[in-house]
MARNU-774779 format. One line per field, with one value per residue (C-alpha): x, y, z; residue number from 1. Coordinates in steps of 0.1 Angstrom, whole numbers, always signed. Example, Ala and Ser with C-alpha at 12.3 -4.5 7.8 and 13.67 -1.06 7.14 Angstrom:
<nodes>
x: (+123, +137)
y: (-45, -11)
z: (+78, +71)
n: (1, 2)
</nodes>
This chain:
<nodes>
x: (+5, +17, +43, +18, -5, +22, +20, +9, -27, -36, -48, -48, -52, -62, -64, -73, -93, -127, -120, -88, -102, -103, -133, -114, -80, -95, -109, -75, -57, -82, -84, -43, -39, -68, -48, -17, -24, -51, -78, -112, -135, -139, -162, -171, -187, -204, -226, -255, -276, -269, -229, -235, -257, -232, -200, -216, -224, -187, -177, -198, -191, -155, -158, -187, -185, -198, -213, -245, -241, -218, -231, -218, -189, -205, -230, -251, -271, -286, -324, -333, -313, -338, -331, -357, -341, -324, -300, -324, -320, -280, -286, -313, -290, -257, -269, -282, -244, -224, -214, -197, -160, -169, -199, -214, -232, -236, -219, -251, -252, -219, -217, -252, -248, -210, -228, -263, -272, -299, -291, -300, -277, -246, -244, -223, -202, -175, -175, -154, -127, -97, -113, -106, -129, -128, -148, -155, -162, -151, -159, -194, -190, -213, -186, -213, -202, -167, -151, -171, -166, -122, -125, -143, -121, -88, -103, -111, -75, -52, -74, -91, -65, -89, -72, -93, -91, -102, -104, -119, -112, -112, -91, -102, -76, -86, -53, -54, -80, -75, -90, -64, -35, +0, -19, +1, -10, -1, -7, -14, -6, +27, +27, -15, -1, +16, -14, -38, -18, -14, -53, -62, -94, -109, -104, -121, -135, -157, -186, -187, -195, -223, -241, -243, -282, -301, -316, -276, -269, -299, -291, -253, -263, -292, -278, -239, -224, -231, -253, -246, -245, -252, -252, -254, -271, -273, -311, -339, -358, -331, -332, -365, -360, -334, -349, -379, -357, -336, -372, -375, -346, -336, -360, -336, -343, -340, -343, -340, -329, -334, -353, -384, -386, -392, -358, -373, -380, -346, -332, -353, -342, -308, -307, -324, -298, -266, -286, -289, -254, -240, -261, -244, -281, -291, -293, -294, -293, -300, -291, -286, -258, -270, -254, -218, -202, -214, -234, -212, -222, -199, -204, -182, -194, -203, -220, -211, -231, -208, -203, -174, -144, -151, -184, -169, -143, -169, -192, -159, -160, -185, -171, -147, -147, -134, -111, -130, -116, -85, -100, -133, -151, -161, -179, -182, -206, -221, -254, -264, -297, -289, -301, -278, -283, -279, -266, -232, -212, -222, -218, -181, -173, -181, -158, -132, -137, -138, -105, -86, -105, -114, -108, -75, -65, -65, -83, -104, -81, -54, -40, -21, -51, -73, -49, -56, -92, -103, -83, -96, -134, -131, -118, -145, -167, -148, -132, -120, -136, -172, -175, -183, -200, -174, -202, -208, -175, -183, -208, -189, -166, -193, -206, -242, -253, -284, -281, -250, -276, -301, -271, -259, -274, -265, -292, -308, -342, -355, -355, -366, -403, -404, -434, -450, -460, -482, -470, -481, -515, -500, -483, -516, -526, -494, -480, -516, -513, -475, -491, -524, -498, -474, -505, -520, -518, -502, -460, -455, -416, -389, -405, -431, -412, -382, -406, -420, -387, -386, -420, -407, -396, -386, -403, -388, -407, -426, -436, -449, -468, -485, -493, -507, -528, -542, -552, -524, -509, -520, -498, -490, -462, -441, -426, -438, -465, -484, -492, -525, -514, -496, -466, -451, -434, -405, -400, -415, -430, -423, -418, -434, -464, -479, -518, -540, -566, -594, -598, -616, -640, -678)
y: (-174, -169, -199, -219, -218, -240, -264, -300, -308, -314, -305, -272, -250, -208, -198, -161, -138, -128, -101, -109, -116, -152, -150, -133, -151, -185, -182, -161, -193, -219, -203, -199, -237, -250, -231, -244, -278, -281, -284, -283, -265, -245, -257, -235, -250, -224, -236, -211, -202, -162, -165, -184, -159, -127, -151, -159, -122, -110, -140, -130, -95, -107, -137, -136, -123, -89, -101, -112, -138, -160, -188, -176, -190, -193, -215, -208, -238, -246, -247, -209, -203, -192, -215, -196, -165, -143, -173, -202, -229, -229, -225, -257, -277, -269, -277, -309, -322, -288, -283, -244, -234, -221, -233, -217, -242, -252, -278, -296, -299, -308, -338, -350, -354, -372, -398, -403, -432, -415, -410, -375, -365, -388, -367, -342, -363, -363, -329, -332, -352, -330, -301, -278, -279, -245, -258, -222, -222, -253, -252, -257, -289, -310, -335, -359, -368, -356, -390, -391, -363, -361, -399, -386, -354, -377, -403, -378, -359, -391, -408, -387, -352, -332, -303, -292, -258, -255, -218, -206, -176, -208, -239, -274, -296, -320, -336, -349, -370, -406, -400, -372, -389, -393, -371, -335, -306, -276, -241, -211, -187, -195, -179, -174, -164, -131, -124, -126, -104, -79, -77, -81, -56, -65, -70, -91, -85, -110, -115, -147, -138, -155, -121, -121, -118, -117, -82, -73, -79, -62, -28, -24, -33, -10, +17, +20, +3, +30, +37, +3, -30, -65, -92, -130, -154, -195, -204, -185, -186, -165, -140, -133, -125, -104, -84, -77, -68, -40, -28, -20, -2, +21, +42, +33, +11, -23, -54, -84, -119, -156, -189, -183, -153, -162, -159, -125, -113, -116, -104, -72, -68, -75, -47, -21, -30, -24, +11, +21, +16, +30, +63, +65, +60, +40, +1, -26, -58, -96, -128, -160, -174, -176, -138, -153, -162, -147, -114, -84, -59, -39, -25, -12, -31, -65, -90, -130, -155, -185, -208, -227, -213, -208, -190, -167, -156, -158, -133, -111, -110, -85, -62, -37, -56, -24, -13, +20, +21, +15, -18, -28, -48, -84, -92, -130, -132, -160, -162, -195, -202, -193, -223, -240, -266, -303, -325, -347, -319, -289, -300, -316, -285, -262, -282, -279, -247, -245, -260, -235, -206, -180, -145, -163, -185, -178, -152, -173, -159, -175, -204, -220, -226, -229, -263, -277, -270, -292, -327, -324, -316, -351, -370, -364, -375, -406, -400, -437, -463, -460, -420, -388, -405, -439, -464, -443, -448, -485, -488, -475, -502, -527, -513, -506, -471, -469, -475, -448, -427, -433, -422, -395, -361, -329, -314, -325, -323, -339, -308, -287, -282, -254, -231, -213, -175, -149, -120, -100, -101, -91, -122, -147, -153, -165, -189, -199, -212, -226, -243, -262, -272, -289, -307, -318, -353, -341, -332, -300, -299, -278, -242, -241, -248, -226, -200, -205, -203, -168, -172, -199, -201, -229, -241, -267, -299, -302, -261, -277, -308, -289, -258, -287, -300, -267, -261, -230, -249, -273, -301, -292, -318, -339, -319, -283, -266, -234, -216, -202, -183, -151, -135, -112, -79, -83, -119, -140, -170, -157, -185, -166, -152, -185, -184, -200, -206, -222, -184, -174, -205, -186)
z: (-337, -371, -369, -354, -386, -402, -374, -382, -387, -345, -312, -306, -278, -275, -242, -243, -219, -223, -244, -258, -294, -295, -324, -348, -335, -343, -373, -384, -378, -385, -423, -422, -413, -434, -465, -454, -454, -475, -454, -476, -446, -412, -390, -360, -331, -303, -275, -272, -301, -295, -300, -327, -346, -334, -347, -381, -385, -382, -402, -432, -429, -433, -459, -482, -512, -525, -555, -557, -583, -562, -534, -499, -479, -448, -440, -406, -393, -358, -350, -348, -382, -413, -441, -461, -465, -495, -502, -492, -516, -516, -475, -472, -494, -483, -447, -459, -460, -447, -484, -477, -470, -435, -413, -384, -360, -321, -299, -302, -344, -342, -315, -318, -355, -350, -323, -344, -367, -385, -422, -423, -392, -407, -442, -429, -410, -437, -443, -405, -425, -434, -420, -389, -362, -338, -305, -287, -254, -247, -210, -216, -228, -202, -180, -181, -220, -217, -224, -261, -272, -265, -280, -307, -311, -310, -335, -361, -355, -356, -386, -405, -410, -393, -369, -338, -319, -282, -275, -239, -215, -190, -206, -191, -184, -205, -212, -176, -188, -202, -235, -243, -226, -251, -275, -283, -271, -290, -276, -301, -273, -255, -225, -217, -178, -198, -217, -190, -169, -195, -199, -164, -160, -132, -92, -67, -36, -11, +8, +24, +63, +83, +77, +40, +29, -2, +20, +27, -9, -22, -2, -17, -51, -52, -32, -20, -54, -82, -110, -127, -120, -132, -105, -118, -99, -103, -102, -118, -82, -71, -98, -97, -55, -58, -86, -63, -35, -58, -69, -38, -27, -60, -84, -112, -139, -127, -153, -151, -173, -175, -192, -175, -203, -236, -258, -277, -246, -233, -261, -265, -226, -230, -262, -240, -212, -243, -249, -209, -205, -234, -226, -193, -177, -143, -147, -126, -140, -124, -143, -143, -159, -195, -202, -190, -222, -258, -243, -253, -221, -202, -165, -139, -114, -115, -86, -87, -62, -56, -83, -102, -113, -148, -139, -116, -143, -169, -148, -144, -180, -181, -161, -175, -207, -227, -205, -202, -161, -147, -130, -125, -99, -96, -58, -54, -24, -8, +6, +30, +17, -22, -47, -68, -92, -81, -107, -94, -120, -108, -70, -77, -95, -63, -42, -66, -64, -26, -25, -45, -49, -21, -4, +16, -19, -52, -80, -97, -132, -114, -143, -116, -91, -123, -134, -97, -104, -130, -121, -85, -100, -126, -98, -75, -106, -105, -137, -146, -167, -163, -153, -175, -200, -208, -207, -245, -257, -245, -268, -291, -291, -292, -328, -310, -330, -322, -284, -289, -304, -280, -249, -258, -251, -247, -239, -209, -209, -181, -159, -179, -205, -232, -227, -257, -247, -263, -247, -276, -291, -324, -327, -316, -349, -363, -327, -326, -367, -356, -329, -351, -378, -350, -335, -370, -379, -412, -416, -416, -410, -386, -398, -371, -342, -359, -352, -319, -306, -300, -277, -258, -223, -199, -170, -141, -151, -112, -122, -158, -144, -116, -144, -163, -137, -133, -164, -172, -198, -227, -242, -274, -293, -272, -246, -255, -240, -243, -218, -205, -172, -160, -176, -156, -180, -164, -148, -174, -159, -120, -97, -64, -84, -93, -105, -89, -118, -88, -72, -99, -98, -84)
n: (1, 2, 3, 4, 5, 6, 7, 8, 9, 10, 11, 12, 13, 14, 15, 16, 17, 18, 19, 20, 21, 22, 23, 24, 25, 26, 27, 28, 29, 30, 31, 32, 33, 34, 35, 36, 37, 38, 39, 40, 41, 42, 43, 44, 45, 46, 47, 48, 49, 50, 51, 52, 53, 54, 55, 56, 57, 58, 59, 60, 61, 62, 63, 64, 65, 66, 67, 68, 69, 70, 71, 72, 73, 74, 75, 76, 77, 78, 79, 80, 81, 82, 83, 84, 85, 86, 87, 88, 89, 90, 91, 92, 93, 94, 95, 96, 97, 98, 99, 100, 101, 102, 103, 104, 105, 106, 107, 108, 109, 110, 111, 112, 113, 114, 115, 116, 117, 118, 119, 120, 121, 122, 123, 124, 125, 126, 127, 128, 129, 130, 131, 132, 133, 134, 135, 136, 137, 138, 139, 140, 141, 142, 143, 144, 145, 146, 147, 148, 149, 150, 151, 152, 153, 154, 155, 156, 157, 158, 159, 160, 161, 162, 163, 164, 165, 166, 167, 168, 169, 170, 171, 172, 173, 174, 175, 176, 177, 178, 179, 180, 181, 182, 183, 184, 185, 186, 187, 188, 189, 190, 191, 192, 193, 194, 195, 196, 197, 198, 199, 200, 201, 202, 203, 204, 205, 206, 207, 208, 209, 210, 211, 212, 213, 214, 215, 216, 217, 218, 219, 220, 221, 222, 223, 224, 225, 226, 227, 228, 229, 230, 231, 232, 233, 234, 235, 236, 237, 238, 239, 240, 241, 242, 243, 244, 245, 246, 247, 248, 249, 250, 251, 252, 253, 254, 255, 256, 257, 258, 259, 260, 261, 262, 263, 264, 265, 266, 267, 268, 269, 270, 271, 272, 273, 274, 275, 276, 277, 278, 279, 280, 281, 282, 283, 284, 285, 286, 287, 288, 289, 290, 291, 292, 293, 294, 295, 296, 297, 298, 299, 300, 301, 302, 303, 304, 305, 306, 307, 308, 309, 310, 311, 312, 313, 314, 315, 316, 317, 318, 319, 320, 321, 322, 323, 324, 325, 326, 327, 328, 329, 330, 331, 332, 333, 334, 335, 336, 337, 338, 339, 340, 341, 342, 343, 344, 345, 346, 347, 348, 349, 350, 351, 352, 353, 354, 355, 356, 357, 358, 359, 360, 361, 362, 363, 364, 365, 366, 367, 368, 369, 370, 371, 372, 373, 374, 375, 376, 377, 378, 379, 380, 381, 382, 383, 384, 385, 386, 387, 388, 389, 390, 391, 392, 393, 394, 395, 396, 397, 398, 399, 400, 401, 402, 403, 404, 405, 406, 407, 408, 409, 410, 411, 412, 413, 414, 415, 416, 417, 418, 419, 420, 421, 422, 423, 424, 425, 426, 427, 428, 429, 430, 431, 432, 433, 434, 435, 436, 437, 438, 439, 440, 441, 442, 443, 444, 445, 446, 447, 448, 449, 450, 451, 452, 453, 454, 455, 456, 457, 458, 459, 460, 461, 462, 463, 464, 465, 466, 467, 468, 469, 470, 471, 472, 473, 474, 475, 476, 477, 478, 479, 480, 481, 482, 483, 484, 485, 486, 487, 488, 489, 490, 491, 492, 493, 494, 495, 496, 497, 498, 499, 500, 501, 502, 503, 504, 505, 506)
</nodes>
């Protein structure tokens, strides 16, 4: 690692396990090769909003200064980040333009700032220039925009002296696509198969019979498999099942996480859940993916429906994670009628997985299967010209901005519709005045739907539309909605306890 700092400005690649350190690892080199070749700035890059908040934590517990008097190195900016605050003008105006040594922000700042047209988007772009760029999580990228993003990545690397990191427990093989190809890559870690053996935690065992049930599941979670458990499942229909099913079958605390909560109701779950377990107390815990990658937990036992690779070792990240236990364990089971999502992605991903992955082939941790994995899952995307988002690049080429603009998303929302909650009456008052100043004809800026965020929740779009129709929700500004109807305390919006506002019609 250390020689590597010296390396020439590039492409660079830490593949680490979950838990190997790769937060502190990264940044180590990222400010080691920035001073070494006079790069002016780090810019770190994190897909979800709650990695991004632990990350720039540790990094200003490591870099600002203790005095007072001086501006901070590092800059935090993504949507739920209070620009307000004890440092709030140097914060507002350094985010402006990312004018700080060292800025905190999410995969979605980053890219959807480098492909917009809009002025106040483009002033940071050439803070990217001569700076290094640590991309965490880099399996989260969506495939759907893969070829932007690499051509984008490769443009600012070859032209502009900019070196980028890729760091992830589960590396893509990203060099096997075209928009990488002839490009170096240069690992930080030389021999990842070594490491990953050395900090192996976990083993796997299978459920993938005919007789495998949500019921089956349900009675060794709750009662044959220990005192705790976490068991991650891929749609929020699912979670909210199987959480009623372990109700059921233990009287130890069973809780429960996903989008149909509101995002301060998850994370005043998943706190109580870091308490429970470091007490030693019964916990049972059903997810959906969204505490995979970022959520610091640690159980001995931990439950994975099928899913892609990088799930399944993400999952098995939480398990055994401080090597409290000799080994922990990960069950991947398989039940016939469990939902999964249907995008082309997901779906060529599962085959992918199918193919190299299982009880009679390979751990999913295996780096060999995992370098079959990912070529096999962009082929069956149809990887060439016109797949994973090329038509972009295309336009691109043609000088068209704003229909570049206008393409490229990261976020799709077209599934999905955010859902304001008052679970609290203490807080009506306040959403309720957030809520008049969004739907006033006069500006009132990002502050009000900064601070909704942590009352929000996400609804499927049919579950939105029909709510609508029912009168349970109100429109309030473009997409968002507030919500009139049940919460459950621990399900959030529960999909099989819909209200039906007509019985109470006399």
């Amino acid at each position: 690692m250390a020689a590597a700092t010296s390396g020439a400005p590039g492409m660079y690649v830490l593949h680490v396990p979950t838990g190997g350190g790769k937060t502190l690892t990264s940044a180590g080199f990222a400010l080691h090769h920035a001073v070494a070749h006079g790069q002016r700035r780090v810019v770190v890059a994190v897909p979800y909003t709650s990695i991004t908040q632990q990350n720039a934590r540790t990094y200003r517990h490591l870099l600002d200064p203790d005095d007072p008097g001086l501006p901070p190195t590092v800059l935090e900016h993504h949507s739920s980040v209070d620009l307000d605050g004890a440092k709030g003008t140097w914060a507002r105006t350094a985010a402006e333009n990312w004018d700080a040594p060292f800025v905190v922000t999410t995969t979605v700042q980053l890219f959807e700032s480098l492909f917009s047209h809009k002025p106040a988007a483009m002033r940071k772009i050439h803070r990217l220039a001569g700076a290094v760029i640590v991309l965490d999580e880099v399996q989260a990228l969506p495939d759907r925009l893969l070829a932007p993003i690499l051509s984008a990545l490769r443009g600012l690397v070859e032209h502009f002296g900019t070196t980028v990191v890729l760091t992830s427990a589960t590396q893509p093989a990203f060099w096997s696509l075209a928009q990488l190809n002839g490009l170096p890559r240069r690992q930080l870690i030389t021999d990842p198969a070594k490491l990953f053996e050395k900090l192996r935690r976990v083993t796997y065992d299978w459920r993938t019979g005919p007789d495998v049930t949500w019921e089956s599941m349900a009675d060794e979670i709750g009662r044959h498999s220990g005192r705790q458990t976490l068991t991650v499942v891929n749609t929020t229909k699912d979670a909210a099942h199987l959480h009623r099913l372990l109700e059921e079958r233990t009287s130890g605390t069973v809780l429960h996480l996903s989008t149909r909560m509101t995002a301060g109701h998850r994370g005043g779950v998943i706190e109580h859940i870091r308490r429970l377990l470091e007490s030693g107390s019964d916990v049972h815990v059903v997810s959906t993916q969204l505490i995979e990658a970022g959520v610091d937990l640690d159980f001995p036992r931990v439950f994975r429906a099928w899913a892609p690779a990088e799930s399944l070792q993400q999952a098995a990240g939480r398990c055994n994670r401080e090597g409290h236990q000799d080994h922990g364990t990960v069950v991947v089971f398989k039940v016939h009628d469990a939902g999964q999502p249907r995008d082309k992605a997901y779906t060529a991903a599962l085959d992918a997985t199918a193919a190299h992955i299982g009880p009679d082939l390979a751990r999913p941790d295996n780096l060999d299967a995992l370098d079959k994995y990912y070529p096999l899952r962009y082929t069956l995307q149809g990887s060439g010209p016109t797949g994973m988002g090329a038509h972009i690049d295309t336009l691109r080429t043609q000088l068209d901005f704003p229909a570049v603009d206008d393409a490229f998303r990261m976020i799709d929302d077209t599934l999905n519709r955010p859902v304001v909650v008052i679970r609290d009456e203490a807080h009506r008052a306040a959403v309720e005045a957030d809520i008049a100043a969004l739907r006033s004809p006069y500006p009132c800026g990002p502050e009000p739907l900064r601070r909704l965020q942590p009352h929000t929740a996400q609804l499927p779009r049919h579950e939105a539309d029909a709510a609508l129709a029912a009168g349970l929700a109100e429109p309030v500004i473009g997409n968002l909605l507030l919500w009139n109807g049940a919460y459950h305390p621990h399900r959030g919006l529960d999909p099989a306890q819909p209200e039906d506002r007509t019985a109470f019609l006399l």
